[in-house]
KEVO-405245 format. One line per 10 residues: for each residue x, y, z of N, C-alpha, C, O. Coordinates in nm, 4 decimals, padded with zeros to 6 digits, always signed. Example, Ala and Ser with C-alpha at 12.3 -4.5 7.8 and 13.67 -1.06 7.14 Angstrom:
2
+01.3190 -00.5690 +00.7800 +01.2300 -00.4500 +00.7800 +01.3200 -00.3300 +00.7800 +01.4236 -00.3319 +00.8465 | +01.2850 -00.2250 +00.7080 +01.3670 -00.1060 +00.7140 +01.2900 +00.0030 +00.7870 +01.3409 +00.1138 +00.8039
This chain:
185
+12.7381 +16.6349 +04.8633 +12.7019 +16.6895 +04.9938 +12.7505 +16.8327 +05.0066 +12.6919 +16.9214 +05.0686 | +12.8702 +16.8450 +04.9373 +12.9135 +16.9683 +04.9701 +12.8537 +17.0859 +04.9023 +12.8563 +17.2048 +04.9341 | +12.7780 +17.0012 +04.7616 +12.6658 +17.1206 +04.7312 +12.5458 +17.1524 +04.7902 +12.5200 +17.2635 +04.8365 | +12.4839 +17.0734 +04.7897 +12.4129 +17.0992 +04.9072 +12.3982 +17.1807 +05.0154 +12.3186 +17.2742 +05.0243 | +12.4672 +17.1482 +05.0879 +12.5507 +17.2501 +05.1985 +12.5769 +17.3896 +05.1752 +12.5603 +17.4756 +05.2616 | +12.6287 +17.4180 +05.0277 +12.6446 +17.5571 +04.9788 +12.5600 +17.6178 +04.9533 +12.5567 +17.7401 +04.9664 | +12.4455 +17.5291 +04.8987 +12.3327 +17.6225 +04.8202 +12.2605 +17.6524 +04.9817 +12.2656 +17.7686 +05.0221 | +12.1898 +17.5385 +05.0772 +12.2122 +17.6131 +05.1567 +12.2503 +17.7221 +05.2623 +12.1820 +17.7925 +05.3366 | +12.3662 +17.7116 +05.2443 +12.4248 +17.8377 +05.3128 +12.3809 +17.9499 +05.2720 +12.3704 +18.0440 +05.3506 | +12.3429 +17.9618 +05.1253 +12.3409 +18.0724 +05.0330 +12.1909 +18.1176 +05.0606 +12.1719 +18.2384 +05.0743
+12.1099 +18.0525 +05.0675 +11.9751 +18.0677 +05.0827 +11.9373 +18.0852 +05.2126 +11.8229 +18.1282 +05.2270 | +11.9961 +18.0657 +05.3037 +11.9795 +18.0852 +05.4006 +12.0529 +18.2349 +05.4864 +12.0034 +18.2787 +05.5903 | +12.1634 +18.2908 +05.4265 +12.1805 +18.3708 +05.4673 +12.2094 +18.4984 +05.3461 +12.2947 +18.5871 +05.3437 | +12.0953 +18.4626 +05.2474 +12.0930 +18.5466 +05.1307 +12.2589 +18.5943 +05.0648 +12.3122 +18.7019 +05.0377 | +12.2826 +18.5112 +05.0612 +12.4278 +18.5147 +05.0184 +12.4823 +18.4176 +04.8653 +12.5516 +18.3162 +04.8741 | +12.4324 +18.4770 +04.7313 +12.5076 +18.4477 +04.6462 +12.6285 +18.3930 +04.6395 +12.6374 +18.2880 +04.5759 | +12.7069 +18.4293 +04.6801 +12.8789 +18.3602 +04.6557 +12.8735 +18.2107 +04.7123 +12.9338 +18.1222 +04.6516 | +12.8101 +18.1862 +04.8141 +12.7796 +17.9812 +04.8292 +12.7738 +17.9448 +04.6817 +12.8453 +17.8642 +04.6222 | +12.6485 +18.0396 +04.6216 +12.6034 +17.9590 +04.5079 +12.6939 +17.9547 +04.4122 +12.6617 +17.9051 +04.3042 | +12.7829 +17.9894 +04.4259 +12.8848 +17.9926 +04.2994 +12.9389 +17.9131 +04.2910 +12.9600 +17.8372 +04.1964
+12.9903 +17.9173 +04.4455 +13.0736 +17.7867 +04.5027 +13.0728 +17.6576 +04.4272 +13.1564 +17.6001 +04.3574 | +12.9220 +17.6252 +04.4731 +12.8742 +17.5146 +04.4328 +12.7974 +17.4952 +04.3073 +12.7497 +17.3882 +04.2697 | +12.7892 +17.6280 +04.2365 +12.8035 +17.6057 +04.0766 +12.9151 +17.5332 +04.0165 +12.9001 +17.4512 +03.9260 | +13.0629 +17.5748 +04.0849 +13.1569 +17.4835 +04.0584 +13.1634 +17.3749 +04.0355 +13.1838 +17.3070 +03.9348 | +13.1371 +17.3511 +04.1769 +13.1205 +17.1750 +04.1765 +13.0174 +17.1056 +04.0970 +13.0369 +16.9943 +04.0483 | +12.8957 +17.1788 +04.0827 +12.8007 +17.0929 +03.9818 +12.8988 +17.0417 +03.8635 +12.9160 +16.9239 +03.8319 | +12.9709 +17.1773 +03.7934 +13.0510 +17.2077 +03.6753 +13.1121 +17.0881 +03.6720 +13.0920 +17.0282 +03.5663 | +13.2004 +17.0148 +03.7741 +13.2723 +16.9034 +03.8358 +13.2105 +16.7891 +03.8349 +13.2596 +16.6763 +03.8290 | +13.0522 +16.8352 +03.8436 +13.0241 +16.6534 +03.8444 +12.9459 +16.6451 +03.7190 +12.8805 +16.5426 +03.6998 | +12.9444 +16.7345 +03.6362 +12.8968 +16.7431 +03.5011 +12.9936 +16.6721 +03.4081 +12.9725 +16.5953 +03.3142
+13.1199 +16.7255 +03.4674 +13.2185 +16.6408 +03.3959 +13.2651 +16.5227 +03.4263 +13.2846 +16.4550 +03.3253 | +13.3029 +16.4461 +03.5703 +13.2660 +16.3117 +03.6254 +13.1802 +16.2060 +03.5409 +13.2201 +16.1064 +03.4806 | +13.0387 +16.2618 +03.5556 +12.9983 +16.1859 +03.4378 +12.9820 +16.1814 +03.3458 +12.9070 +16.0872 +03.3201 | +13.0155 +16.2429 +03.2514 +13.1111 +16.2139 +03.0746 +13.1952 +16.1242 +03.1280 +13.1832 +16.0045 +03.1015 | +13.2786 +16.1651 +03.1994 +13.4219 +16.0292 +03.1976 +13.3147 +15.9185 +03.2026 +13.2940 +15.8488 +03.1033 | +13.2248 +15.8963 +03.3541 +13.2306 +15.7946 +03.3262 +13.1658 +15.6914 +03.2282 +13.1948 +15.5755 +03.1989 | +13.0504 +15.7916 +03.1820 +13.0098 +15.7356 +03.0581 +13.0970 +15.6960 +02.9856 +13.0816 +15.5809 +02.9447 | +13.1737 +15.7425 +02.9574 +13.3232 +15.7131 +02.8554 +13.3504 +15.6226 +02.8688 +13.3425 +15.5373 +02.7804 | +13.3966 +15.6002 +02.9921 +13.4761 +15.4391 +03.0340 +13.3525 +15.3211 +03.0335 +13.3717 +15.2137 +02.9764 | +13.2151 +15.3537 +03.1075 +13.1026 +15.2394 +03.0328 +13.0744 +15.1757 +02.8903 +13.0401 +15.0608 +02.8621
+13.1046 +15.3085 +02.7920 +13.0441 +15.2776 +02.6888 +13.2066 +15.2245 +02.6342 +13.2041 +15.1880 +02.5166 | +13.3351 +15.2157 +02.6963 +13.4139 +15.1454 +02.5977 +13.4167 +15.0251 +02.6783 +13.4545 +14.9176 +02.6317 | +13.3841 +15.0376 +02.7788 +13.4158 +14.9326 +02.8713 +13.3364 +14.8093 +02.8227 +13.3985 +14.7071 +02.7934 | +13.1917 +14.8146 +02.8121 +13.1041 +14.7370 +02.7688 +13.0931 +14.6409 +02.6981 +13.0269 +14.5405 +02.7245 | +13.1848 +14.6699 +02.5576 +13.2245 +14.5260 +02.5018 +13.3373 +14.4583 +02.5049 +13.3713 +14.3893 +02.4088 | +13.3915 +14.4659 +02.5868 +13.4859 +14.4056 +02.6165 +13.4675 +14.3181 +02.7609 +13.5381 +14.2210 +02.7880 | +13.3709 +14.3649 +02.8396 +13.3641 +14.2958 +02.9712 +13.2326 +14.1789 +02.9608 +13.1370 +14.1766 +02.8832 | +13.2646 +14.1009 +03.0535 +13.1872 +13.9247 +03.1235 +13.0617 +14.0124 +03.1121 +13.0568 +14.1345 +03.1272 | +12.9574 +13.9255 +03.0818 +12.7873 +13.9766 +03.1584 +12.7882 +14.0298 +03.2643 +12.7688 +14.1500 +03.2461 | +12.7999 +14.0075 +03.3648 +12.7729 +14.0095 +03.5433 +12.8561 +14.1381 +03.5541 +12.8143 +14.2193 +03.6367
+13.0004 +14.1809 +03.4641 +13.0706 +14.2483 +03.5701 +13.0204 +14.3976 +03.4254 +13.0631 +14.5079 +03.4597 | +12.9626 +14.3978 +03.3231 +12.8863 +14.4649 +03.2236 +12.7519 +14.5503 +03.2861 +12.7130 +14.6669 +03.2786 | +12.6978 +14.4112 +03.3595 +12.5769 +14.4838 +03.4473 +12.5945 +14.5701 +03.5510 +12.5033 +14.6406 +03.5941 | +12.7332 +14.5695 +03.6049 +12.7715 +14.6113 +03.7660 +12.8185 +14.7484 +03.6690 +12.7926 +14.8545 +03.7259 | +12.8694 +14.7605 +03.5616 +12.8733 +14.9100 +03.5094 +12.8094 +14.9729 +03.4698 +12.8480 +15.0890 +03.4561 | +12.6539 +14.9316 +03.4208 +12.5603 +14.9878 +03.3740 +12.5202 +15.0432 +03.4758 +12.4848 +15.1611 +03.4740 | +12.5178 +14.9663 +03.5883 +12.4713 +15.0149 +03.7151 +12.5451 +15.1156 +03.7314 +12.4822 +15.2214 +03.7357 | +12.6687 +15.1243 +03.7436 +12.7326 +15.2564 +03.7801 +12.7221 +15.3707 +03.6923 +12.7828 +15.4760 +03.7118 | +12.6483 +15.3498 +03.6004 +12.6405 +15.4921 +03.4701 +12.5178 +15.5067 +03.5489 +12.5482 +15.5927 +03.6317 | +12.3687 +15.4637 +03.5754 +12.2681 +15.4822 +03.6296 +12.2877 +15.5732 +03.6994 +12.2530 +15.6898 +03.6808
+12.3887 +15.4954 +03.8526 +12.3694 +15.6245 +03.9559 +12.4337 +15.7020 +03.8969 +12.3572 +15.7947 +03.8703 | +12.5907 +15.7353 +03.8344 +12.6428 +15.8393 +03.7854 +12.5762 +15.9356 +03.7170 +12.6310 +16.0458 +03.7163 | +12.4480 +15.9221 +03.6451 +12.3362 +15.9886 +03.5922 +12.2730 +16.0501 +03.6669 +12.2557 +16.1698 +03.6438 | +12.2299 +16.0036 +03.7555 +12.1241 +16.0207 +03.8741 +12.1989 +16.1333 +03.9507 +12.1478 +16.2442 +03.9664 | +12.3540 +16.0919 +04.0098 +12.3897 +16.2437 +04.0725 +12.4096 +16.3428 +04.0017 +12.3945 +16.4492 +04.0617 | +12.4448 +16.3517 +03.8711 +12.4426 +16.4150 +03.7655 +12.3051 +16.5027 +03.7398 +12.3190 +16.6174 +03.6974 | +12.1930 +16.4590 +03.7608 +12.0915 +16.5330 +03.7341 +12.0139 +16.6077 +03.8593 +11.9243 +16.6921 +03.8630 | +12.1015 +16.5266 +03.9760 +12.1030 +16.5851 +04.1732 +12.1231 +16.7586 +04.1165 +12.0505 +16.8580 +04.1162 | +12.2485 +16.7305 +04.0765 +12.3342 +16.8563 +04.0272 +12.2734 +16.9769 +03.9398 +12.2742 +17.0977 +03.9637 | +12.2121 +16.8940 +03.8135 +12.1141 +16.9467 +03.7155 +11.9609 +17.0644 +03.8350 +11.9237 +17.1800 +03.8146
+11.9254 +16.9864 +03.9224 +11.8600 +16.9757 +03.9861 +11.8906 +17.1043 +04.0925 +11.7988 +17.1838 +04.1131 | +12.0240 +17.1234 +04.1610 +12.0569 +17.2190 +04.2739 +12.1143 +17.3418 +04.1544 +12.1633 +17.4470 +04.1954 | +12.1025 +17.3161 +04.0236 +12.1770 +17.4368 +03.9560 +12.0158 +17.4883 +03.9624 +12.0030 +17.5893 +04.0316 | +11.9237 +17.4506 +03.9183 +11.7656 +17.5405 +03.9350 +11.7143 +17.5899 +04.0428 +11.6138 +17.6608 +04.0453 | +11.8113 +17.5391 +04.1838 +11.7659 +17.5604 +04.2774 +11.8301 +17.6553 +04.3383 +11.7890 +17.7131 +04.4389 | +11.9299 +17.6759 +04.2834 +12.0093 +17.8132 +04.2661 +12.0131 +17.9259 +04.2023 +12.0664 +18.0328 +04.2319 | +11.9332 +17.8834 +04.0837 +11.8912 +18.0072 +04.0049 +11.7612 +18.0445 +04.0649 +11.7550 +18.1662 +04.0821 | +11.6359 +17.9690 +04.1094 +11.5480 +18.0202 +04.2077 +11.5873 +18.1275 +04.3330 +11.5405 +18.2397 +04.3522 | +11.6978 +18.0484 +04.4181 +11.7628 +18.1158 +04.4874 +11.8380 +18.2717 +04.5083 +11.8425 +18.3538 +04.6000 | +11.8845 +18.2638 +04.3919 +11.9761 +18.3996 +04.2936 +11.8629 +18.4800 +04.2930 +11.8588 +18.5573 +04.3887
+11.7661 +18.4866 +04.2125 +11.6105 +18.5408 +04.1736 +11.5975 +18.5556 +04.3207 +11.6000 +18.6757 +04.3479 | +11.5837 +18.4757 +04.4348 +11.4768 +18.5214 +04.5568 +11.6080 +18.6368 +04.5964 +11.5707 +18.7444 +04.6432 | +11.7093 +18.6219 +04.5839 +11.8093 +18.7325 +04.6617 +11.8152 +18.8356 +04.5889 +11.8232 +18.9336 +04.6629 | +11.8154 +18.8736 +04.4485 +11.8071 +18.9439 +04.3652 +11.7294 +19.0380 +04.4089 +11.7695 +19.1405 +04.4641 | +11.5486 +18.9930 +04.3747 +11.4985 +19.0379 +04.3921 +11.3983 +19.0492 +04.5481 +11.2756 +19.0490 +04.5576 | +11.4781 +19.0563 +04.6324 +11.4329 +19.0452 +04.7843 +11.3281 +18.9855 +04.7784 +11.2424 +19.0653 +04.8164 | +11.2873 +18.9017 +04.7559 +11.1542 +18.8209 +04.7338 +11.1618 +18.7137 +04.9149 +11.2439 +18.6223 +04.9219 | +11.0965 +18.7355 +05.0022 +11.0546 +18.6986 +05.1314 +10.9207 +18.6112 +05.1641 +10.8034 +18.6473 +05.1550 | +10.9833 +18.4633 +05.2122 +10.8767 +18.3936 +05.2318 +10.8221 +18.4236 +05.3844 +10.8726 +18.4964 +05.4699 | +10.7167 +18.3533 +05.3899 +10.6564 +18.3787 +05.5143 +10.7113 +18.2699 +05.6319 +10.7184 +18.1530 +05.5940
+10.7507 +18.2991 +05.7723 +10.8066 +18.2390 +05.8695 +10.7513 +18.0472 +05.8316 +10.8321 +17.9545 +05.8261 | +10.6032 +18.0333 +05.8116 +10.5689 +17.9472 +05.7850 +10.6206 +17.8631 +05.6864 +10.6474 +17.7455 +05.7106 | +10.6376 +17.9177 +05.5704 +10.7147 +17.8762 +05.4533 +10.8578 +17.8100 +05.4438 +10.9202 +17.7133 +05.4000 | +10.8689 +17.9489 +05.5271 +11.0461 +17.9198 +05.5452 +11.0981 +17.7525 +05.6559 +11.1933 +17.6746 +05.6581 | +10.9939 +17.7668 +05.7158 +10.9853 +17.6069 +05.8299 +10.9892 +17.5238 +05.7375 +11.0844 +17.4498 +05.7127 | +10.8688 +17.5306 +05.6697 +10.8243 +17.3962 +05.5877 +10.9112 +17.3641 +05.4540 +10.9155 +17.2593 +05.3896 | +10.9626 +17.4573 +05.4378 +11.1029 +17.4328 +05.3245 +11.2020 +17.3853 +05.3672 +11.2687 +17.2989 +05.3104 | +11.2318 +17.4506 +05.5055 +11.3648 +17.4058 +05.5811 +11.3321 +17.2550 +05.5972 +11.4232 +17.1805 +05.5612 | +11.2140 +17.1927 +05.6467 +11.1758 +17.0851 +05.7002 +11.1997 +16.9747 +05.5690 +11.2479 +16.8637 +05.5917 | +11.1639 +17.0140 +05.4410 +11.1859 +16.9565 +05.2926 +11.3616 +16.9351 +05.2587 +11.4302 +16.8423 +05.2157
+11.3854 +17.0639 +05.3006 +11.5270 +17.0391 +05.2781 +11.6255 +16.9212 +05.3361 +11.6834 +16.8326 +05.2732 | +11.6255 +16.9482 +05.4720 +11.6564 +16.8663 +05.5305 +11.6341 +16.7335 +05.5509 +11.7250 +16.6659 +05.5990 | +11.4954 +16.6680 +05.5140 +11.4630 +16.5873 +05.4352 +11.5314 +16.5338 +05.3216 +11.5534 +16.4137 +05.3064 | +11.5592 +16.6091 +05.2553 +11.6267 +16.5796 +05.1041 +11.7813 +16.5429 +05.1355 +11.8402 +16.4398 +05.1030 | +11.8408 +16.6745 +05.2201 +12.0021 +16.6471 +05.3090 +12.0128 +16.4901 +05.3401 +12.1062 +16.4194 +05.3020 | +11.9162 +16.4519 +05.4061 +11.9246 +16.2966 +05.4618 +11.9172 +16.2084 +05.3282 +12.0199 +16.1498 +05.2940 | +11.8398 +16.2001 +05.2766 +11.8154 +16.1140 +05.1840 +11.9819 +16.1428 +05.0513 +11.9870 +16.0572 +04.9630 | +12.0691 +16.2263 +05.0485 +12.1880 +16.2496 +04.9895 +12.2839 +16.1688 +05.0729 +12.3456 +16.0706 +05.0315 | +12.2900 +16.2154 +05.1851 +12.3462 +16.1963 +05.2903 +12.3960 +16.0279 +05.3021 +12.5074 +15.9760 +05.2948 | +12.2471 +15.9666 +05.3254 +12.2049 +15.8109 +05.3411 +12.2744 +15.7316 +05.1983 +12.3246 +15.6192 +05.1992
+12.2613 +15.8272 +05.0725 +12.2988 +15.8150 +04.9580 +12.4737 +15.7551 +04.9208 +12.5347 +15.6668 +04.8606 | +12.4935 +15.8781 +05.0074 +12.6958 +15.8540 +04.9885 +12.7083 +15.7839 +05.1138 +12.8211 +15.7354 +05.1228 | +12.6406 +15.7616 +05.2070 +12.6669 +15.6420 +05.3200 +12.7036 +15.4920 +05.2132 +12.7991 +15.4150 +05.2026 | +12.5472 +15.5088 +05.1376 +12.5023 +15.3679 +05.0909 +12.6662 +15.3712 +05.0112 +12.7573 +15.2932 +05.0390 | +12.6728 +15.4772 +04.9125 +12.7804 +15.4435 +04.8288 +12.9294 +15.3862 +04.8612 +13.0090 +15.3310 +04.7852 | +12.9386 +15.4127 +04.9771 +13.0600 +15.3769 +05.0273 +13.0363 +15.2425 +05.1015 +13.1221 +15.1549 +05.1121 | +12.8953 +15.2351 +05.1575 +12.9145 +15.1061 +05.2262 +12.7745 +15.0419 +05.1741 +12.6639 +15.0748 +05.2169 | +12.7970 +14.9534 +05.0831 +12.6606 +14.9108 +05.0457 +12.5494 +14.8158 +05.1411 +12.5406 +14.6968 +05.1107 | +12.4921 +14.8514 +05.2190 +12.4059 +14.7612 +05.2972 +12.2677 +14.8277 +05.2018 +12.2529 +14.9317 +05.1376 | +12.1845 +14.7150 +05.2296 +12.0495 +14.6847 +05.1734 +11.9678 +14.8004 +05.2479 +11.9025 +14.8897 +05.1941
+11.9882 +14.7759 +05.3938 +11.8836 +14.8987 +05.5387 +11.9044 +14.9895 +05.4516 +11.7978 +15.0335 +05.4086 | +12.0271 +15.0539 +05.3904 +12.0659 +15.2160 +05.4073 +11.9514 +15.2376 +05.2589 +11.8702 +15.3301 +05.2625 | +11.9556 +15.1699 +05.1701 +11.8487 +15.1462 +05.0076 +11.7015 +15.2146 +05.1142 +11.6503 +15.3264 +05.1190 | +11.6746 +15.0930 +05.1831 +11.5615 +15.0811 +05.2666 +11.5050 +15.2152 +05.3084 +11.3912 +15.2563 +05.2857 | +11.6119 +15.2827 +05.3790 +11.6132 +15.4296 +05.4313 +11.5853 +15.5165 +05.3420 +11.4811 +15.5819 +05.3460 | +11.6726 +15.5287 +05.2514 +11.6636 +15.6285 +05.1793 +11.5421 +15.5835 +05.0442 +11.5822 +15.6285 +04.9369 | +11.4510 +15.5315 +05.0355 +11.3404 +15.4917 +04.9915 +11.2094 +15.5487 +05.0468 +11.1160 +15.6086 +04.9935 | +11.2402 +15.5013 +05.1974 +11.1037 +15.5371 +05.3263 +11.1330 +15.7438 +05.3525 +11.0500 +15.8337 +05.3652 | +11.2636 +15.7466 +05.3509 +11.2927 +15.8805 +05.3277 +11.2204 +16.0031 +05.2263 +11.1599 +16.1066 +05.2541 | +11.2624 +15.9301 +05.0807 +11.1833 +16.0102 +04.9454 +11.0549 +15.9738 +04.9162 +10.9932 +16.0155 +04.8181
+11.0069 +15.8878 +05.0081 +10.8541 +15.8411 +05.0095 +10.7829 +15.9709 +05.1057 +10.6775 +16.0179 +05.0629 | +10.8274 +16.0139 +05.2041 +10.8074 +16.0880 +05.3160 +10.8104 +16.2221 +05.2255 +10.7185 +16.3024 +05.2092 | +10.8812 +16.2235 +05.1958 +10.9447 +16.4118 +05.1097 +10.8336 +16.4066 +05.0211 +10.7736 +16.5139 +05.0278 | +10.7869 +16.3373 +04.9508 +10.6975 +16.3281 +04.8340 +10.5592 +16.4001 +04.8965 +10.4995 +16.5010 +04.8588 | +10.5304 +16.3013 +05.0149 +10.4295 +16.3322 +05.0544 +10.4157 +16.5284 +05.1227 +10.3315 +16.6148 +05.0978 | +10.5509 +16.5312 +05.2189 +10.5611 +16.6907 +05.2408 +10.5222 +16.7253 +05.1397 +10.4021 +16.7431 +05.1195 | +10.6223 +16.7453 +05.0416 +10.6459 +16.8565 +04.9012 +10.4549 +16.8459 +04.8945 +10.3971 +16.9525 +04.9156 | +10.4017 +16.7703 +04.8773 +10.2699 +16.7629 +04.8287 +10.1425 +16.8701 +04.9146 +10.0500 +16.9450 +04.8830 | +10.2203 +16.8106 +05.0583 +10.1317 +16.9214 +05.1364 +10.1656 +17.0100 +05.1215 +10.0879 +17.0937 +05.0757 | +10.3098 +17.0485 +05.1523 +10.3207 +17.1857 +05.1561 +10.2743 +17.2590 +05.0544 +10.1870 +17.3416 +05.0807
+10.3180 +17.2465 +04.9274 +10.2388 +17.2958 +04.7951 +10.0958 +17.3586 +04.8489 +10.0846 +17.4757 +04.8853 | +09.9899 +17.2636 +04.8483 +09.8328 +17.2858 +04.8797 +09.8482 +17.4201 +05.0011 +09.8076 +17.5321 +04.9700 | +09.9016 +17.3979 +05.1193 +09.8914 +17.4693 +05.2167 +09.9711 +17.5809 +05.1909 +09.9380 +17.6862 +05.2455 | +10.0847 +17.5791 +05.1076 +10.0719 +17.7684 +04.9917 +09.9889 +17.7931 +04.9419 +09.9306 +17.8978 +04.9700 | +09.9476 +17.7170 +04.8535 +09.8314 +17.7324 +04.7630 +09.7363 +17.8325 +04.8901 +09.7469 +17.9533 +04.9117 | +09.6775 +17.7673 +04.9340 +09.5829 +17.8483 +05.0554 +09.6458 +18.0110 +05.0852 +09.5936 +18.1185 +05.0559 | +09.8009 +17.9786 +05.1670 +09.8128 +18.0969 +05.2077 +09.8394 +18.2315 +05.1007 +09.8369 +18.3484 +05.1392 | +09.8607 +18.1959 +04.9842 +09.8204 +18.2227 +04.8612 +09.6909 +18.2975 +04.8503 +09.6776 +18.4192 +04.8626 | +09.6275 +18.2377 +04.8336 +09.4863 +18.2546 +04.7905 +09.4250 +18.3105 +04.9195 +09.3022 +18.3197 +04.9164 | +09.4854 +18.3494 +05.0313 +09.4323 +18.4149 +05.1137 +09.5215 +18.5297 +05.1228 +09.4939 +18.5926 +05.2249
+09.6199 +18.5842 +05.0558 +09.6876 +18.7096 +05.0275 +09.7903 +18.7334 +05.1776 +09.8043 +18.8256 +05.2580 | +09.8440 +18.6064 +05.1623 +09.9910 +18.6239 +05.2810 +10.0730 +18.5901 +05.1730 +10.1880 +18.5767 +05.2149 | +10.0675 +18.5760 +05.0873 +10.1973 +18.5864 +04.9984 +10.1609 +18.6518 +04.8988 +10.0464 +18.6908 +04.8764 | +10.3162 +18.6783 +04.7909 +10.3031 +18.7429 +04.6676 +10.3103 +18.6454 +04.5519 +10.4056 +18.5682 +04.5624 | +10.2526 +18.6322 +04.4693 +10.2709 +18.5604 +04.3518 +10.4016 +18.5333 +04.3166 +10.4466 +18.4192 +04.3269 | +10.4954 +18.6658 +04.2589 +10.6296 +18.5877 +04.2395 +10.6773 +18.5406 +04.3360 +10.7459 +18.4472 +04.2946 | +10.6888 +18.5484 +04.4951 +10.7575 +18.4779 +04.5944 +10.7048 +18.3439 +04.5648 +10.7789 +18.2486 +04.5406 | +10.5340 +18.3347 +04.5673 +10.5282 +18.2014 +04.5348 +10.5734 +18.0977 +04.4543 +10.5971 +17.9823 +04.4901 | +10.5869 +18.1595 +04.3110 +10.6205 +18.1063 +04.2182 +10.7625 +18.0785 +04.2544 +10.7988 +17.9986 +04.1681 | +10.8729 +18.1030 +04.3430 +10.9826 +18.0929 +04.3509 +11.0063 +17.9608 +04.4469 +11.0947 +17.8755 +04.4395
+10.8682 +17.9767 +04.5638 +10.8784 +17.8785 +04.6891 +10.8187 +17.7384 +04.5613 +10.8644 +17.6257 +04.5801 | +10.7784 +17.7474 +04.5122 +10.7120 +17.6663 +04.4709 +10.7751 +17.5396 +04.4031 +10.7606 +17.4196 +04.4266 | +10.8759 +17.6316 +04.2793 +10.9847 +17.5862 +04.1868 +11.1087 +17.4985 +04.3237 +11.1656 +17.3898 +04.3138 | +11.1135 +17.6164 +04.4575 +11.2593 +17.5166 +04.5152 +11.1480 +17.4191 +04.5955 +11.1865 +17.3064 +04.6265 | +11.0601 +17.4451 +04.6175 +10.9920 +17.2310 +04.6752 +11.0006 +17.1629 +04.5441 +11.0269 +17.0490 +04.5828 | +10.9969 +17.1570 +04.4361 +10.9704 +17.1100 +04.3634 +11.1531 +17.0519 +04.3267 +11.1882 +16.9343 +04.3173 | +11.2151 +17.1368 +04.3164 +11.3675 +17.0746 +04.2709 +11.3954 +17.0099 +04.3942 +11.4390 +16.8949 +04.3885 | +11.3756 +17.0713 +04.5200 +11.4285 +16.9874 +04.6647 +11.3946 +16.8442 +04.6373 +11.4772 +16.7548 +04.6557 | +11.2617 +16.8200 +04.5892 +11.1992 +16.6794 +04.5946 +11.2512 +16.6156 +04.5023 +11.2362 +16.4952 +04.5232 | +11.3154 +16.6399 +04.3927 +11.3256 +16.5957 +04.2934 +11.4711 +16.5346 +04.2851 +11.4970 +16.4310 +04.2238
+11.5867 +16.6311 +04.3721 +11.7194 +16.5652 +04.4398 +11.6837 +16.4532 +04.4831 +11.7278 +16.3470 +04.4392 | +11.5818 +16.4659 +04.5937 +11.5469 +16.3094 +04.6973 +11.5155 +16.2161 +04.6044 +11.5642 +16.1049 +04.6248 | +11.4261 +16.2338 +04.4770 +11.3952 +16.1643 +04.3534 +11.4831 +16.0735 +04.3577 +11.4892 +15.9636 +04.4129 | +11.5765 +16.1553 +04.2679 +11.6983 +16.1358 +04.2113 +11.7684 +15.9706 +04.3317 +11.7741 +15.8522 +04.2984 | +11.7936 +16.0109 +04.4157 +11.8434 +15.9455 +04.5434 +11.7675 +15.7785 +04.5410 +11.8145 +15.6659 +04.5249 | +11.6388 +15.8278 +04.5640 +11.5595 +15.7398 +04.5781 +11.6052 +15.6541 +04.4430 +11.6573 +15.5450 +04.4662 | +11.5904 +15.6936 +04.3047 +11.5914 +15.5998 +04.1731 +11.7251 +15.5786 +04.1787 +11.7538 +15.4841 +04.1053 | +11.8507 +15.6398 +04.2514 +11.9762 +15.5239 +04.2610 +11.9490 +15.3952 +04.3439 +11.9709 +15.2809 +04.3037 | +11.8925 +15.4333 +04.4789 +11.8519 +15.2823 +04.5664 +11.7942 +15.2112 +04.5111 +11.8274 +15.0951 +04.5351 | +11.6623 +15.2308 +04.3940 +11.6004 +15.0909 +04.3634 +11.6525 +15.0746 +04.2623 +11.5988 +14.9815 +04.2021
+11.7386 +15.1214 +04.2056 +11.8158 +15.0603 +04.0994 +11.9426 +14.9823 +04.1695 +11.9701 +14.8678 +04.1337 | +12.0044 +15.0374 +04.2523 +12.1255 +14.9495 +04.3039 +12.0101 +14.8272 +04.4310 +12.0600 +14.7838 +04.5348 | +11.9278 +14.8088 +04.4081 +11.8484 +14.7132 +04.5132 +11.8058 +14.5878 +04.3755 +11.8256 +14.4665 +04.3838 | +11.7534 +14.6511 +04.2735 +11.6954 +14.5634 +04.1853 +11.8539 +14.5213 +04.0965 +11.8501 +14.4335 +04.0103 | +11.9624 +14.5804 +04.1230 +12.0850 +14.5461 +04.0714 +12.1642 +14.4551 +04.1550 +12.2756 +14.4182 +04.1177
């Protein structure tokens, strides 16, 4: 969450140093999961069936935020690039990204709820959540595409708006394939 939050900040008030911030922490959960791979893969033969499966499960999601991370480091280097090079979306854009984002915020959010307190609803949520984002990311795309092709934007801005719907959705992804894995687990 707290990356999240940073890369936001950063993008939002064209401010690099968030992103560093929370380059850190990716750095942090890059290493999180090595350990815990570590401890799965020794753990594994030595443990009961049932309590073998409950760790596989935990390398899954540990993967999954792991690639959240993978995921907000591209969305930071997009980011870096749009501040770099003053690259400016259109008021419209900037809504409908914010609207994706925040989208995605919830579905993280709902994520470390679930993790701490496992109820089935919160899976539920954050499912109906990255089902919803899928569909945005999809419109919004097309309806650049247009404003695009009608010369309210610039090609590289586009190419930049384009790449962060595309990683935004792909966090919520991420989110989403821990719930139906800890649902079908």
């Amino acid at each position: 969450m707290e990356m999240v939050n940073l890369v936001y900040k950063g993008l939002m008030e064209n401010d690099a140093h968030y992103l560093d911030r929370a380059l850190n922490k990716e750095r942090i959960m890059d290493a999180l999961e090595r350990d815990i791979t570590s401890i799965v893969v020794g753990s594994s033969k030595t443990l009961e069936c049932e309590a073998g499966k409950e760790l596989i499960l935990l390398e899954q999601t540990a993967q999954n935020i792991e690639r959240m991370g993978d995921e907000l480091r591209g969305l930071m280097e997009r980011i870096e690039i749009k501040i770099a090079e003053n690259l400016f979306f259109s008021n419209l854009g900037v809504e409908q990204y914010k609207q994706v984002f925040e989208k995605m915020k919830k579905s993280v959010e709902l994520t470390v709820e679930f993790l701490h307190n496992e109820k089935s609803e919160i899976l539920t949520g954050i499912i109906q959540n990255g089902d919803e984002i899928k569909l945005l990311v999809e419109r919004y795309r097309q309806e650049h595409l247009r404003r695009l092709a009608d010369g309210a934007c610039e090609a590289r801005a586009a190419n930049m708006y384009f790449d962060m719907l595309d990683f935004t959705g792909n966090i919520a992804r991420h989110c989403t394939n821990i719930a139906r894995t800890r649902r079908v687990g």
